[in-house]
VOGU-3710 file (C-alpha; in Angstrom, 3 decimals, decimal comma):
1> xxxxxxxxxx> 31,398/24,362/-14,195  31,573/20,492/-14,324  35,328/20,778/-16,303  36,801/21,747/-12,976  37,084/20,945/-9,397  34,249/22,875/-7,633  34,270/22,208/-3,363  31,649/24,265/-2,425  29,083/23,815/-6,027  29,905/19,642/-4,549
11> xxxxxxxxxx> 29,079/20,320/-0,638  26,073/22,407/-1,525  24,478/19,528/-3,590  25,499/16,826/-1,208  23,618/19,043/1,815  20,619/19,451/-0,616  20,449/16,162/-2,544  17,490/14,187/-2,943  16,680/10,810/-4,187  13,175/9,139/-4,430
21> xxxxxxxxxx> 12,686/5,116/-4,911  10,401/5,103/-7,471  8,563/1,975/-9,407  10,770/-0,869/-7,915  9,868/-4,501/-7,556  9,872/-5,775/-4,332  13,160/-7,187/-3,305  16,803/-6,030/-3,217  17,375/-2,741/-3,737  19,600/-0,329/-5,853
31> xxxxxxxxxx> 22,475/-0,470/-4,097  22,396/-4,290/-4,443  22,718/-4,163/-8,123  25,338/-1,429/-7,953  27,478/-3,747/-6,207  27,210/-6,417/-7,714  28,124/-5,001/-11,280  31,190/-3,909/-9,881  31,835/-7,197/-8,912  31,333/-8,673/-12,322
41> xxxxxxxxxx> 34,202/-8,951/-15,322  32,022/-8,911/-17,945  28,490/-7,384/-19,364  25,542/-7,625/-16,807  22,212/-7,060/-17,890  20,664/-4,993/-14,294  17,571/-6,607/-14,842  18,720/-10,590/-14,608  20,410/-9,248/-11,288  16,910/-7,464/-10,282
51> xxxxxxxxxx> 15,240/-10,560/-10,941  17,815/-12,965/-8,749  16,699/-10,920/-5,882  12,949/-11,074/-6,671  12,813/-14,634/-5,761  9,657/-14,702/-3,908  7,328/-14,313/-7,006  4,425/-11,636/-7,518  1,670/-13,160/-4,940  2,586/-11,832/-1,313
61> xxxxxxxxxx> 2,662/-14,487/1,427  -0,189/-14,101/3,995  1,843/-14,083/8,043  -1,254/-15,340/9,636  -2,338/-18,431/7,226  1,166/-19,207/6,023  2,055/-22,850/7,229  5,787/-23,695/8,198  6,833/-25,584/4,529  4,949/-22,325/2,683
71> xxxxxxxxxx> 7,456/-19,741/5,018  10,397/-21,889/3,943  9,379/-22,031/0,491  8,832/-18,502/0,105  12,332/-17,829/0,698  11,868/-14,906/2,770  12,853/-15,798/6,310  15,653/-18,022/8,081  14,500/-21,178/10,117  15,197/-19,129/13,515
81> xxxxxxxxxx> 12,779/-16,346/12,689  10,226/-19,389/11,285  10,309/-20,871/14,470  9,611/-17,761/16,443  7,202/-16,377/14,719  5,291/-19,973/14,377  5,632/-19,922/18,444  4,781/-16,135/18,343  1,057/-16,961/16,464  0,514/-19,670/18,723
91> xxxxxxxxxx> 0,894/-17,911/22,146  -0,571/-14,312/21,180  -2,677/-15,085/18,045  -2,597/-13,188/14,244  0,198/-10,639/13,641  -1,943/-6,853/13,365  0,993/-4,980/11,488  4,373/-6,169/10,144  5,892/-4,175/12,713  5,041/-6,382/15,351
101> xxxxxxxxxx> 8,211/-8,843/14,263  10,084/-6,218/15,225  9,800/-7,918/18,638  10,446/-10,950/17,440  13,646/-12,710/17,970  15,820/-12,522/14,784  13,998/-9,760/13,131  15,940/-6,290/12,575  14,326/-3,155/11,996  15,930/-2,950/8,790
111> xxxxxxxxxx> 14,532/-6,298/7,514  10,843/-4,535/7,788  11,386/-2,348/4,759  12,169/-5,260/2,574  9,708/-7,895/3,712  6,867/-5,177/3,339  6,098/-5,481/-0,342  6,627/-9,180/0,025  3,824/-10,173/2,939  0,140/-9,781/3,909
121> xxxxxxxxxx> -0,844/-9,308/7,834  -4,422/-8,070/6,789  -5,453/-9,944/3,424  -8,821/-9,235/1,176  -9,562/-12,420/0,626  -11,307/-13,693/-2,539  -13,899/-16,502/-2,010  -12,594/-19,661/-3,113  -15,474/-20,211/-5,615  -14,177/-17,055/-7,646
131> xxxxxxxxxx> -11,258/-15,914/-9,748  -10,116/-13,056/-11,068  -8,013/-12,943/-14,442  -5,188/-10,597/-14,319  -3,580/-9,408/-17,752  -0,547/-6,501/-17,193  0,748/-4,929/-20,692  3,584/-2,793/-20,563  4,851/-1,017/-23,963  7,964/0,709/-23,721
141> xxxxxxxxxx> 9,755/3,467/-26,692  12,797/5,516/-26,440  15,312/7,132/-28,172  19,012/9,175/-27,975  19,646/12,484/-29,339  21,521/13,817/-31,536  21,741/10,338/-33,109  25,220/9,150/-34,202  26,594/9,334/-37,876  25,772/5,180/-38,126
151> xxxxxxxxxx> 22,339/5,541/-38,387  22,650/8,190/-41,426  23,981/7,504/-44,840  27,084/9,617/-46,019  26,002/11,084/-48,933  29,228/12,424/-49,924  31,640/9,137/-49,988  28,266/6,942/-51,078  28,802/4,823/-47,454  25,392/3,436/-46,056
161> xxxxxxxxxx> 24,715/4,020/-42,935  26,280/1,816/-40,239  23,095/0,399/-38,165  20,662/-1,801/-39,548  17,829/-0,598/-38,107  16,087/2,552/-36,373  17,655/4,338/-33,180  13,759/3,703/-31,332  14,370/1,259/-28,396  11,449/-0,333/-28,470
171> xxxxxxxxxx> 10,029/-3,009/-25,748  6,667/-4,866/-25,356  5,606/-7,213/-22,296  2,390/-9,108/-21,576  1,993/-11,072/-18,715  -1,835/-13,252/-18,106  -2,953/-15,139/-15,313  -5,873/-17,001/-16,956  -6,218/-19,313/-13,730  -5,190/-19,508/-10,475
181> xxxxxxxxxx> -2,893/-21,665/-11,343  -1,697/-20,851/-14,802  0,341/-17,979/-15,920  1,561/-16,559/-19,527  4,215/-14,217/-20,466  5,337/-12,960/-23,522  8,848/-10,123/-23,754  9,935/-8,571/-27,351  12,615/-6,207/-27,247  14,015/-4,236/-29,865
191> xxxxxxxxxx> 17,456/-2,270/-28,911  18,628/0,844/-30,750  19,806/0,216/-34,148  18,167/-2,783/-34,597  15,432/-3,933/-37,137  12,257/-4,643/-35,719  12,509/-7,849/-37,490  15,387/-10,278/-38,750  15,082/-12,986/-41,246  10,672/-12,219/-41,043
201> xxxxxxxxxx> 10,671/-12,580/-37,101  11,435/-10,502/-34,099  15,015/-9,964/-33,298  14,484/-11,398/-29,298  11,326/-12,542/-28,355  11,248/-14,135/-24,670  7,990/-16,066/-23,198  6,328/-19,046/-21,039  3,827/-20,585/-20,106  3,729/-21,383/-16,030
211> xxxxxxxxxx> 1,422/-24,159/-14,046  1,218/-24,264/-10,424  -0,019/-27,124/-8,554  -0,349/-27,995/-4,915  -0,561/-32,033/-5,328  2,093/-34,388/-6,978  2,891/-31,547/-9,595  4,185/-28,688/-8,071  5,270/-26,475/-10,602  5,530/-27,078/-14,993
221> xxxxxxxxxx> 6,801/-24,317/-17,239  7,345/-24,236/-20,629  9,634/-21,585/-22,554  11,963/-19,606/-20,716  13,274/-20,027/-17,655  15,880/-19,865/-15,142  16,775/-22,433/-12,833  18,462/-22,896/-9,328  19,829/-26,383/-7,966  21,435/-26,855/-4,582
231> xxxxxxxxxx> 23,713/-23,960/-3,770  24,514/-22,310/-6,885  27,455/-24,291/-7,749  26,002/-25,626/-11,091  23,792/-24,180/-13,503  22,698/-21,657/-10,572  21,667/-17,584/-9,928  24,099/-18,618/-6,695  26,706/-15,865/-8,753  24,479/-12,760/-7,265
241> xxxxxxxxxx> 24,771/-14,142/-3,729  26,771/-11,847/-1,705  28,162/-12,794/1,716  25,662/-11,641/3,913  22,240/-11,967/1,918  23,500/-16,111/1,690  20,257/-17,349/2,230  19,977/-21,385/2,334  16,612/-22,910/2,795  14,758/-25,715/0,434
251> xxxxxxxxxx> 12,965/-23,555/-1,884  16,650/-22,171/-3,013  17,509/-25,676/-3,325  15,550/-26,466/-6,260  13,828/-23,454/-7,706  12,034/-22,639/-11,711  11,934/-18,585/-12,088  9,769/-18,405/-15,224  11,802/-15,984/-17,332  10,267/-13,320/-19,749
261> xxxxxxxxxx> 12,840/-10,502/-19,585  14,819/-8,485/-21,849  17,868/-10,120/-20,705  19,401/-12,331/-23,525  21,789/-14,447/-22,025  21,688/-16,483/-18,269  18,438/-18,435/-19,141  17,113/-21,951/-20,759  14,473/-22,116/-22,968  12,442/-25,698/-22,979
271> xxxxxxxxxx> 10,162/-27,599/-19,979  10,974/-28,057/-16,622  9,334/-30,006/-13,888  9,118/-29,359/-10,239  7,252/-32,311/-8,688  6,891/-33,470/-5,127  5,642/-33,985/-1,593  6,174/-33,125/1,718  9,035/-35,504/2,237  10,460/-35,289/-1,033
281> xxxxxxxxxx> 10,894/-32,947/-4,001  12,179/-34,382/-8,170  13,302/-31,317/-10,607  13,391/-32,771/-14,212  13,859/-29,747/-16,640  15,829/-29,857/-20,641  16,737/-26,758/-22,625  17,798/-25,736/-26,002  18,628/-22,921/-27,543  20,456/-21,136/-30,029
291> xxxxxxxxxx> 22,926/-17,966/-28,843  25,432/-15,799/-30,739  29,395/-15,111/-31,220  30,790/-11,670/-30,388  32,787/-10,682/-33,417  35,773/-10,324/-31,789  35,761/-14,026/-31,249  34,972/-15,292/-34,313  38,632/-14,988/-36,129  39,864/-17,048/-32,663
301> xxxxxxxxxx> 38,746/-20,393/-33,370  36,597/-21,044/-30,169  37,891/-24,661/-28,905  34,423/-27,137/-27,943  34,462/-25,581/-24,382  34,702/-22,163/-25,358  31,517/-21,495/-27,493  29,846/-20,216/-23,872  33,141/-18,001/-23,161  32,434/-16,339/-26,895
311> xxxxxxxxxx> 28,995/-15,975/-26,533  27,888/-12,106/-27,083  25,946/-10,919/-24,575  25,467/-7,357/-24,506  22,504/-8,190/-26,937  23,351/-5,557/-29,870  22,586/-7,089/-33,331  23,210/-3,542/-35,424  25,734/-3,965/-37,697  26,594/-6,289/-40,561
321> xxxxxxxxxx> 29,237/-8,062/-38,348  27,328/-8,552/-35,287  24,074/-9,771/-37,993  26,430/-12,446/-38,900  27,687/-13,797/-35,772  23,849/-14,847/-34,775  22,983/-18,113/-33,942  26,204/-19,464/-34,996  26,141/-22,048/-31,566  23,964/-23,983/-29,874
331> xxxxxxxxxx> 23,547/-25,067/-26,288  21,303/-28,499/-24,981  21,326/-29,211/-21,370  19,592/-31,645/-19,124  19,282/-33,146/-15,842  17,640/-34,138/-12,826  17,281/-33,554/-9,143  16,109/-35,248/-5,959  15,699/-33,808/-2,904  14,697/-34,624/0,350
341> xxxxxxxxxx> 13,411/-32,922/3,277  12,956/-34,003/7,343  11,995/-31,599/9,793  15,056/-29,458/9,774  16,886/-31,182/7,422  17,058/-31,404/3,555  19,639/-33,580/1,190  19,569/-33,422/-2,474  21,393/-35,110/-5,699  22,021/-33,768/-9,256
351> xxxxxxxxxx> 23,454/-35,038/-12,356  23,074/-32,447/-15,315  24,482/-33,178/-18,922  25,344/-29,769/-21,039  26,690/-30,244/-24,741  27,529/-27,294/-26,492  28,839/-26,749/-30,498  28,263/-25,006/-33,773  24,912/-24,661/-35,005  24,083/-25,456/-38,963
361> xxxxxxxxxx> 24,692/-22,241/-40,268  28,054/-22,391/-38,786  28,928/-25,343/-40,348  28,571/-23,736/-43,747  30,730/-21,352/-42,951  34,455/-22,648/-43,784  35,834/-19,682/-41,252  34,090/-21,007/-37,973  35,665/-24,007/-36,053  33,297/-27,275/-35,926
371> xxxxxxxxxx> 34,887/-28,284/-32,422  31,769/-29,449/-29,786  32,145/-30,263/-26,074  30,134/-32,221/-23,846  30,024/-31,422/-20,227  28,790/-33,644/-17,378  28,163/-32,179/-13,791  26,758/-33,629/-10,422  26,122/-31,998/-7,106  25,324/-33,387/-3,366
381> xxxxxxxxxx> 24,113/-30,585/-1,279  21,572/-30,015/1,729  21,727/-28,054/5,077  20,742/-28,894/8,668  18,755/-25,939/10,690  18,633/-26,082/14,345  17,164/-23,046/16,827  20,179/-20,270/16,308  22,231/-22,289/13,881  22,294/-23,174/9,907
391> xxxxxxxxxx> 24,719/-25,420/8,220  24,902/-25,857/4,356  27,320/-26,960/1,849  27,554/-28,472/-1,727  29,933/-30,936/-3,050  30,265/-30,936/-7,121  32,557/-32,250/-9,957  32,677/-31,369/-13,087  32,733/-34,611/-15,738  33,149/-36,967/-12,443
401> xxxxxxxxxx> 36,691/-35,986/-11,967  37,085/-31,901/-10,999  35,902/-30,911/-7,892  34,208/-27,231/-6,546  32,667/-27,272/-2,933  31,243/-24,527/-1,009  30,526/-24,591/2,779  29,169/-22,403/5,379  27,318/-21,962/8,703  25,018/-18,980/9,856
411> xxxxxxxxxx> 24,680/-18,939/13,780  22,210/-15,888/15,669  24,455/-15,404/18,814  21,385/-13,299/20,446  18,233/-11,260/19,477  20,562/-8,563/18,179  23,734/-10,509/16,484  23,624/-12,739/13,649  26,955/-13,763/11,525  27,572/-16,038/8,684
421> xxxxxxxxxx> 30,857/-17,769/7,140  31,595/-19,470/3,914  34,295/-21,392/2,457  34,342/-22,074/-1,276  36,961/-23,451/-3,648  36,489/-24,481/-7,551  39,198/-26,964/-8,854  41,171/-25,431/-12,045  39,730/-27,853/-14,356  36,197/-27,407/-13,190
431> xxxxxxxxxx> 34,102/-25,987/-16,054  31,325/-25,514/-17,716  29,076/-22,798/-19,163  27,131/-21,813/-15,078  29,355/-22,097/-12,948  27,597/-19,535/-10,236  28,321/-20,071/-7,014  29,022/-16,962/-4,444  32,584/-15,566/-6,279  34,534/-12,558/-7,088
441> xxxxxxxxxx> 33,376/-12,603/-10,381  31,931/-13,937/-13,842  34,984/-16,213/-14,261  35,305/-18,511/-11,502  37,470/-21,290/-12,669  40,341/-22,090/-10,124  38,732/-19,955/-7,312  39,133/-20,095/-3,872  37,841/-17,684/-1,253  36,344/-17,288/2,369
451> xxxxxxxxxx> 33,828/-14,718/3,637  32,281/-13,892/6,762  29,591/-11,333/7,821  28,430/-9,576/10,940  25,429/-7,901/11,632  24,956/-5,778/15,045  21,722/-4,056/16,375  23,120/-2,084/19,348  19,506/-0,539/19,543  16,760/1,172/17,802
461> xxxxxxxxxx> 18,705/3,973/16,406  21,672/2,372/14,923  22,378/-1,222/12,470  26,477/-2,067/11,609  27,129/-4,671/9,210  30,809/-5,980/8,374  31,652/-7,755/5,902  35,295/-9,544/4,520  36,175/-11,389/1,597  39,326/-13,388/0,481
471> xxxxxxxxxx> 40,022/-14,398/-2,919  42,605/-16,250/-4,686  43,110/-17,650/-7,999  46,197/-20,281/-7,903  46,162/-20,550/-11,587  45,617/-17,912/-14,510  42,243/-15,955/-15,153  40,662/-13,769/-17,093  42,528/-10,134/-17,137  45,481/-12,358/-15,520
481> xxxxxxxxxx> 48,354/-14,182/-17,227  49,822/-15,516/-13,569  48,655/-16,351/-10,305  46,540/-13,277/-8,753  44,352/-12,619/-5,387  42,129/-10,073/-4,514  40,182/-9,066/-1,144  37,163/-6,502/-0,262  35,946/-4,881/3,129  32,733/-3,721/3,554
491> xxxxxxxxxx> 31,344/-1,846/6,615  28,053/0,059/7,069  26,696/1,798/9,898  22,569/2,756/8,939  19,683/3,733/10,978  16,103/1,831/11,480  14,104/1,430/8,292  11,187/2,584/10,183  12,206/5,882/10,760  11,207/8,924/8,756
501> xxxxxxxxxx> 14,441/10,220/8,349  16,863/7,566/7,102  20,953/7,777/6,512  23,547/5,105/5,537  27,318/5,826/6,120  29,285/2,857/3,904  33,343/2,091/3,642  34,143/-0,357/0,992  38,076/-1,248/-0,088  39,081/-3,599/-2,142
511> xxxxxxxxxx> 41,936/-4,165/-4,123  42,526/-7,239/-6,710  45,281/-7,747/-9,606  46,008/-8,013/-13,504  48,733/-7,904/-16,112  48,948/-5,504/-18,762  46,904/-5,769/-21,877  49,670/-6,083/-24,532  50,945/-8,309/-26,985  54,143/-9,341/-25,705
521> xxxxxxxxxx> 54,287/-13,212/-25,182  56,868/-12,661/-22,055  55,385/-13,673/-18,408  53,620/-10,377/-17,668  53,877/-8,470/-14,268  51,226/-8,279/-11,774  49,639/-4,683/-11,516  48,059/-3,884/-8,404  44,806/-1,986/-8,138  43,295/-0,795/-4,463
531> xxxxxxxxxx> 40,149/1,261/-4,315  38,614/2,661/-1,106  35,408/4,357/-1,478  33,292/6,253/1,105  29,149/6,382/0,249  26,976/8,669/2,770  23,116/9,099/2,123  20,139/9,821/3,471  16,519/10,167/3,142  13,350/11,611/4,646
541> xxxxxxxxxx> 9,943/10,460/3,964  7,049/12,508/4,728  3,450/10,883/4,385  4,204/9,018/0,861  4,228/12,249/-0,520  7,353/13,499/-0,483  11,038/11,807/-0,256  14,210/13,593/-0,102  17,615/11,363/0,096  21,269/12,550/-0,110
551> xxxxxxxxxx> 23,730/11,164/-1,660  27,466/11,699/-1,916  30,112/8,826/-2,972  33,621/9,651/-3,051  36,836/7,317/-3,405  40,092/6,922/-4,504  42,528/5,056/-6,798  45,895/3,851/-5,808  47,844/1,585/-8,811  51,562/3,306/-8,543
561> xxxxxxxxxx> 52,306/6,802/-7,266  49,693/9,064/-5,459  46,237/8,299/-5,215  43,702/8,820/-7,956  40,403/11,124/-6,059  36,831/10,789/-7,919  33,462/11,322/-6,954  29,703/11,641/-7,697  26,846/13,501/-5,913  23,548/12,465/-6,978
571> xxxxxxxxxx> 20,003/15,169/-6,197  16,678/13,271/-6,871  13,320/14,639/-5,373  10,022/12,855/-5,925  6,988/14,387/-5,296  3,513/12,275/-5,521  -0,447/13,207/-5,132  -2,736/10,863/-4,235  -1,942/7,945/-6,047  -2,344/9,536/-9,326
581> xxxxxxxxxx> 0,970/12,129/-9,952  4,482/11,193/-9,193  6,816/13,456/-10,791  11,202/12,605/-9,896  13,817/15,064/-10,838  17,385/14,056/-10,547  20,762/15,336/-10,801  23,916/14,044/-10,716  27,530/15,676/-10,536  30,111/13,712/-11,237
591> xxxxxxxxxx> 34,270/13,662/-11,360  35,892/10,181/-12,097  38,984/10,469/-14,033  40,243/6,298/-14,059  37,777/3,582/-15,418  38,465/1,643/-12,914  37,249/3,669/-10,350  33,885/4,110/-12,398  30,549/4,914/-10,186  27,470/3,007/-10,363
601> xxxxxxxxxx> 23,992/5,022/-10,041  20,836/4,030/-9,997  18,989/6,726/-12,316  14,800/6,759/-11,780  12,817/5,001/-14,859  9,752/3,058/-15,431  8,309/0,410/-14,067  10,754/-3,113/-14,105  12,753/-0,959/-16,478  16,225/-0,366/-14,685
611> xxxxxxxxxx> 19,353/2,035/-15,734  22,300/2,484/-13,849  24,411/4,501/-15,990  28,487/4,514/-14,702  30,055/7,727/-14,140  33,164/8,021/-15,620  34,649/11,353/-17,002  33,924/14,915/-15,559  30,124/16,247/-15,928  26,560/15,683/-14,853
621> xxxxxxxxxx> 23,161/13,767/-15,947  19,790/15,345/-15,128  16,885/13,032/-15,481  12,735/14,379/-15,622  10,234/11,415/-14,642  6,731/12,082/-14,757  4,000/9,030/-14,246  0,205/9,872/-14,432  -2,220/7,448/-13,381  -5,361/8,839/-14,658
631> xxxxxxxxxx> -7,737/5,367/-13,623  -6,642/2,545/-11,776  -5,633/0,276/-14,639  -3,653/2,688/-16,741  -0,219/4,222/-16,099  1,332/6,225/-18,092  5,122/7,577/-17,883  7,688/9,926/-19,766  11,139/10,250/-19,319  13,865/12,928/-20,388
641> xxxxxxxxxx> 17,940/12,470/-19,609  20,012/14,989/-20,216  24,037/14,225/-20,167  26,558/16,999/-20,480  29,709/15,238/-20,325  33,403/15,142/-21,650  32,431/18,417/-23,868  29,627/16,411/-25,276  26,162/16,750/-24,703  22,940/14,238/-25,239
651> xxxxxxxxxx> 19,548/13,799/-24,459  17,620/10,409/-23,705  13,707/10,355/-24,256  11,344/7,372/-23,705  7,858/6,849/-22,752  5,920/3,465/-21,562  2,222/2,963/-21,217  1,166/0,086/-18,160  -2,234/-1,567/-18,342  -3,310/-4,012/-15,655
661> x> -6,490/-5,425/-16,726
//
C-alpha cells in the first residue's frame, strides 16, 4: 500500500519503470525545469522557464546555408564549434546527417539530441517566389474531480459559494504567419474558478504582432514580449541560466522573444525595436502594463519599491479578495541599447528607466498606499571569443550609484574537455523589479556567488559533468532575518545520446539557511537545511515506436537529528503507430514526508502544455495520455490523472484539439 514503506513494491517499479518524452518543444528538457524550480523562492510558471530555453525560435537553422553572423545569432553553438564547423564545410563540403559533428571538435554526443529539433542538414526548400501561410490553433479544457466545497453554495448556512467562476480550465492559442516575415499570436487563458470574463473582457488575454526584417530593421513587435539585454543582469531571462548551459554570444546580448503564453507575470507589453547592421545592433523597446496585489500584501502598505515584490503571480483571480486586488499597480519601463560587434568581439551600452506605483483604482481606495518609485539602471557588457576561449562580463548600477557585475570565461582544453567559471556579485542596494542574472534564486539583492563547470567525454560510452556553486548573502533576504550562505554540487555521469539504450546516474547536495517563521521581533537563529539526493534513469528507444525509461530519485533531509529519507519512482511507457497513435501511461510512487525535500516530476500532457506536479506526502499519481492524429493538420488529445494521496483521492481530466492550417 502507498501508507507504508514497501522495498520490494519500490525496487520492482524502479527495474520496470518507463518514461516516454512526449510533445516537447525543442530545447531544454524536463529535468531542466525541475531544477530550476527548486532553485526558485517563489511561484514559477514551468512554461516561462520552457520558453527561456526555447530561444532559437520555431524556424530550424539550415547547417549547410547558415552564414557565420546567422550561427551566432541562432544561439545554438559556441564560437569554437562555429569556427570548426565553418572550416569543416569548407574542406569536405555540406554536412549529410547531424551526426557528422560528432567528429567535429567541440561537439559531444550528447549535444546531438538537443540540436536535432533545432537544425536542417537536408532542407525542402520552398522557391523564393512562393509562400506558404501557416495558422496553428490549439484549444485546451480541463477539469478536477470531486470539485471542492468553494465552487458549491451551502444551502444550509445560506453561504455562496467561494469561487467566482466554473472549475473548467479553459485555454485558447492562435498563432499566424501571414508573411514570411510577419507573425501573429493571440493566448486567453481561463484558470479554474475563474469567470470566463471580468468587468465584460477576458480575465488574461496575451498577444503580438512580430516583423522580421533582414535590412536596417531587424526585428519590430508589438504586444507582449520578453526581452534580454547584455547578460541578464537587468531586465533579463539571465535568472534561468544555470552554470553550465551559460551561453554568451551576440544574439543573447540583445534579444525580443515575442510572448503569447499563459504565463502572467515576467513579460512587457508595448513595442520594441531591434534594428541594425553587421557592425552594429540599437534595441529601443517601452512597456506598460497593469499587474495585481496578492492579498496578503495589501494590509502591508507596499513602500514605492515594493509594488513588484507584492505583485501576485500565481495568476488565480477566484475569490472576492483576490477580484479586488487586480490591477491595483502599474509598471512603465523604457530604454535603449547599443551594441557593437567586430569579428570576435562585441561591446554594448544600456540605460533603462522603470517607474512603478498605484494605478487609479488604487487611488480610490483610502486602504492602499499611494507611494511610487522610479528606478534607473545602466549596463556595459560584451565578450571577446578567440579559438578555445570565451570571455564575458557585465558591469551595472542601479540609479547610477549601486553596483552588480558578473564575470566569467569558458575555455575547451581539448576535443573532449570544456569548463566554464563565473563570478557574480549584486550590491545590497541594487534593485529593481528584473534583476535576473545567473543566482540562487528569485531574490537576488545583496548576492554574491561563484560557479564553475566541467564537462568530460572520456569516450563514446560515457559523458561526466560537475558542477559547484557558492552563495552568500552578506545582508538579510527573503526567508532570512541575518546574514545566510548556501552552496550546491552537482555531478552526473550519462551515456551517448545516440544510443538506443540511454541511462543518467545524478548526485546533487546542497544545503542553504533560514530563520524561523515566527513573530518574535528578537534576532532569529540560523536553521540549517542540507539535502543530498541521488536520481538514476534510463531509457530505451526502439524505432520511434516504443520508449521505455526508468526512473528512481531518492534523497534525504538533514536540519537537526537523523536524517529525513524520501523518494519517488516514476513508470511511463509510450507506445506510437505510424505517426497517427501515441498513447503514454504513467505511474508514479511516491514517499516524501518534509516539504522541503519535495520532488519535482515531469508528468506527460499536451502539446506546449507542461505539469510538473511536486511530490510531497505518501501515495501515487497515474496519468492516461492518448493523442490521435487522424489527418495531418488535426491532433487531437485526452488526458486522465488520477492522485491517491494523503487518504485523499482525485482525478484530473482535460482534452485539447491542435490545428495547423
Amino acid at each position: 500500500m502507498p501508507g507504508k514503506s514497501c522495498p520490494v513494491h519500490l525496487l520492482l517499479l524502479a527495474v520496470t519503470s518507463a518514461c516516454l518524452s512526449a510533445q516537447l518543444p525543442a530545447g531544454g528538457s524536463p529535468q531542466d525545469v525541475e531544477d530550476l524550480l527548486y532553485r526558485s523562492e517563489s511561484t514559477v510558471n514551468p512554461e516561462i522557464l520552457w520558453d527561456a530555453f526555447n530561444g532559437s525560435g520555431d524556424q530550424p537553422i539550415d547547417l549547410n546555408q547558415a552564414s557565420r553572423e546567422e550561427l551566432e545569432n541562432s544561439g545554438l553553438f559556441t564560437s569554437y564549434q562555429i569556427e570548426n564547423l565553418l572550416e569543416y564545410r569548407a574542406t569536405y563540403g555540406p554536412v549529410y546527417s547531424i551526426h557528422e559533428l560528432a567528429v567535429l571538435p567541440g561537439f559531444q554526443h550528447t549535444d546531438l539530441q538537443e540540436l536535432e529539433a533545432a537544425i536542417l542538414v537536408r532542407p525542402r526548400r520552398i522557391p523564393s517566389g512562393k509562400f506558404r501561410m501557416e495558422h496553428r490553433i490549439l484549444l485546451d479544457a480541463g477539469s478536477s474531480f470531486p470539485t471542492g466545497h468553494e465552487y458549491r453554495p451551502d444551502p444550509e448556512s445560506g453561504a455562496e459559494r467561494k469561487f467566482a467562476g466554473s472549475p473548467v480550465h479553459t485555454t485558447f492559442r492562435w498563432r499566424s504567419r501571414v508573411r514570411r516575415d510577419l507573425t501573429l499570436a493571440l493566448t486567453y487563458d481561463k484558470d479554474a474558478g475563474e469567470q470566463y470574463l471580468y468587468r465584460n473582457r477576458p480575465q488574461f488575454v496575451s498577444g503580438y504582432i512580430s516583423y522580421e526584417g533582414k535590412k536596417l530593421i531587424k526585428q519590430c513587435v508589438i504586444g507582449n514580449y520578453q526581452l534580454n539585454q547584455g547578460l541578464g543582469l537587468v531586465n533579463g531571462s539571465g535568472l534561468f541560466h544555470r552554470a553550465g548551459d551559460f551561453r554568451v554570444n551576440r544574439q543573447t546580448l540583445s534579444r525580443i522573444r515575442p510572448y503569447a503564453s499563459k504565463t502572467e507575470t515576467g513579460f512587457e507589453r508595448g513595442m520594441a525595436c531591434r534594428l541594425g547592421s553587421e557592425r552594429f545592433e540599437l534595441l529601443v523597446w517601452g512597456s506598460y502594463h497593469n499587474f495585481s496585489l496578492a492579498p496578503s500584501t495589501l494590509s502591508e502598505q507596499p513602500s514605492g519599491d515594493g509594488w513588484f515584490d507584492a505583485q501576485r503571480i500565481s495568476g488565480l483571480y477566484r475569490t472576492q479578495g483576490e477580484l479586488e486586488g487586480r490591477e491595483l499597480a502599474f509598471r512603465i519601463h523604457s530604454g535603449i541599447q547599443l551594441l557593437l560587434k567586430t569579428g570576435h568581439f562585441a561591446l554594448g551600452i544600456q540605460n533603462g528607466t522603470e517607474y512603478l506605483g498605484p494605478t487609479r483604482r488604487a487611488k480610490d481606495d483610502p486602504a492602499v498606499k499611494q507611494a511610487s518609485s522610479l528606478q534607473q539602471k545602466c549596463s556595459l557588457h560584451g565578450y571577446w571569443s578567440r579559438q578555445k576561449i570565451q570571455v564575458f562580463g557585465e558591469l551595472s548600477a542601479s540609479q547610477y550609484r549601486y553596483p552588480a557585475f558578473l564575470f566569467g570565461m569558458e575555455y575547451q582544453f581539448n576535443d573532449y574537455i570544456h569548463g566554464s567559471i563565473l563570478v557574480h556579485h549584486y550590491g545590497a542596494e541594487f534593485s529593481g523589479s528584473l534583476p535576473s542574472s545567473y543566482s540562487s534564486g528569485s531574490r537576488i539583492r545583496n548576492e554574491q556567488g561563484l560557479a564553475f563547470h566541467l564537462q568530460v567525454e572520456t569516450g563514446p560510452r560515457i559523458t561526466a559533468r560537475l558542477t559547484g556553486e557558492l552563495f552568500r548573502y552578506p545582508m538579510p533576504r527573503y526567508l532570512t532575518q541575518v546574514p545566510s550562505a548556501g552552496f550546491r554540487l552537482d555531478l552526473s555521469l550519462q551515456s551517448p545520446a545516440t544510443h538506443p539504450l540511454q541511462w543518467k546516474a545524478r548526485l546533487v547536495s546542497k544545503a542553504w539557511q533560514t530563520t524561523p517563521a515566527d513573530e518574535s521581533t528578537a534576532v532569529r537563529p540560523l536553521k540549517d537545511f542540507r539535502v543530498c539526493r541521488l536520481d538514476g534513469q534510463w531509457t530505451y528507444t526502439h524505432q520511434d515506436r516504443f520508449r521505455w525509461h526508468g526512473r528512481l530519485v531518492a534523497g534525504y533531509l538533514k536540519e537537526k537529528g537523523s536524517p529525513v529519507p524520501g523518494y519517488a519512482a516514476v513508470q511511463r511507457v509510450g507506445i506510437g503507430s505510424h505517426g497517427h497513435l501515441s498513447v503514454t501511461i504513467q505511474y508514479v510512487l511516491f514517499h516524501v514526508t518534509d516539504w522541503e525535500n519535495r520532488i519535482y516530476l515531469y508528468e506527460p500532457g499536451f502539446y506546449y502544455s507542461f505539469n510538473f506536479p511536486v511530490c510531497y506526502g505518501t501515495g501515487q499519481r497515474t496519468t492516461f495520455l492518448v493523442t490521435f492524429k487522424p489527418v495531418t493538420w488535426i491532433t487531437f488529445s485526452a488526458k486522465i490523472t488520477g492522485v491517491k494521496a494523503n487518504g485523499n483521492s482525485t482525478w484530473e481530466t482535460g482534452a485539447q484539439l491542435r490545428l495547423t492550417l
